[in-house]
C-alpha positions as CSV (number, residue, x, y, z in Angstrom):
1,X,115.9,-84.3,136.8
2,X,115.9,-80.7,136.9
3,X,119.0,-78.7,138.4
4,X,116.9,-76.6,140.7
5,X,116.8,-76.3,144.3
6,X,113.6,-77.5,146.0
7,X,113.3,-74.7,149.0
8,X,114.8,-71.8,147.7
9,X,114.0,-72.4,143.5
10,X,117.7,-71.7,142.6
11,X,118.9,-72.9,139.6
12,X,121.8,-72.8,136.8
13,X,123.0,-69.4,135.7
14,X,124.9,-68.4,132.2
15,X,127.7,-66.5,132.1
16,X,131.4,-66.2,130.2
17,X,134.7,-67.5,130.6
18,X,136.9,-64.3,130.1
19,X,140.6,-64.9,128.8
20,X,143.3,-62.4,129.4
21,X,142.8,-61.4,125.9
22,X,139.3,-60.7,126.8
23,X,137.7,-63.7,124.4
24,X,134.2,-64.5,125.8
25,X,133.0,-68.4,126.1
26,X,129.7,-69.3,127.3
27,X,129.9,-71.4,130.2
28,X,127.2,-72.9,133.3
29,X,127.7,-71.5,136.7
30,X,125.7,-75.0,138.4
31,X,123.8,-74.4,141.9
32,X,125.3,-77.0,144.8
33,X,122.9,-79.5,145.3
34,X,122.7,-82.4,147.1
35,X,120.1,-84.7,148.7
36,X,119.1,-84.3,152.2
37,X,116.1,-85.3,154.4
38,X,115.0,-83.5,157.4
39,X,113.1,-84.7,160.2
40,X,110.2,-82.9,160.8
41,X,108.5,-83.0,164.5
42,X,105.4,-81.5,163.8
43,X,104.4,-84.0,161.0
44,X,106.1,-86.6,162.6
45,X,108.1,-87.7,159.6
46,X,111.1,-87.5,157.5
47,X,111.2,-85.3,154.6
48,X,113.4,-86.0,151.7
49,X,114.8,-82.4,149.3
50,X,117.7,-81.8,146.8
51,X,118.4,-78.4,147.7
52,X,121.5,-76.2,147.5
53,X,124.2,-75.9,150.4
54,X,123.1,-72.2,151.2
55,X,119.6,-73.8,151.6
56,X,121.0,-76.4,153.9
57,X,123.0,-73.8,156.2
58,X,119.7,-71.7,156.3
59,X,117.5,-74.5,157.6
60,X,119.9,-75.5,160.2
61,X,120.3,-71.6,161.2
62,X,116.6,-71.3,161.7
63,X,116.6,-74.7,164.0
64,X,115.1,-77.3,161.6
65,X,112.5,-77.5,158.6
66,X,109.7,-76.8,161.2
67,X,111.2,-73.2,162.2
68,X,112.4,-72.6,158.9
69,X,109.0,-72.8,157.1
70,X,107.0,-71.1,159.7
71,X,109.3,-68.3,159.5
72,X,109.6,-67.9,155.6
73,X,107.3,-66.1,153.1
74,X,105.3,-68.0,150.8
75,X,107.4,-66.2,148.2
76,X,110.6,-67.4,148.8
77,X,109.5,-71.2,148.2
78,X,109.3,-73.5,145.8
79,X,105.8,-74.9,145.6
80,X,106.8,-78.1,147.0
81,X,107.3,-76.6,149.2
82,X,104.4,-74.4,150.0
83,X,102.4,-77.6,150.2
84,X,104.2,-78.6,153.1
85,X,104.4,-75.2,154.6
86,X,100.7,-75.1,154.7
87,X,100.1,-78.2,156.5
88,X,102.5,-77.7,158.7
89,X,101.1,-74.4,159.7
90,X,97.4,-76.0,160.0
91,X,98.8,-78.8,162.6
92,X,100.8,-76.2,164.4
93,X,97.3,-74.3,165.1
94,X,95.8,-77.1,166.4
95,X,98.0,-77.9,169.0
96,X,98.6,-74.9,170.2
């Protein structure tokens, strides 16, 4: 299983450890992730993501998955994601 966030794509960075004698050591800076699922309303049903804790305080900030993704650029997401995006956008349509 790939380290990579399912909404927002992040995913493990390189970089050095630095000593005070300035000796350089590669090292993995790993993205937070965990698994969550969100209920959706307008699909009616729970959906399950690993994605990072930034992603997670985002999602709840916008009021939920629904908000979130009708509010987001296709840009930003995964394309998982996008896929869901879609239809949710289509049943949102339809009932209004």
């Amino acid at each position: 299983m790939p380290k990579v966030c399912d909404i927002t794509g992040k995913k493990v960075q390189f970089g050095h450890n630095v000593s005070k004698a300035n000796n350089k050591t590669k090292r993995k800076f790993s993205v937070n992730l965990q698994s969550v699922t969100f209920k959706s309303q307008v699909l009616n049903k729970n959906l399950k993501f690993t994605i990072s804790t930034s992603a997670m305080r985002t999602v709840l900030k916008y009021g939920g998955i629904d908000d979130y993704l009708s509010k987001t650029r296709n840009k930003k997401l995964s394309s998982k994601v996008k896929r869901i995006q879609k239809t949710i956008q289509k049943l949102s349509l339809k009932a209004s």
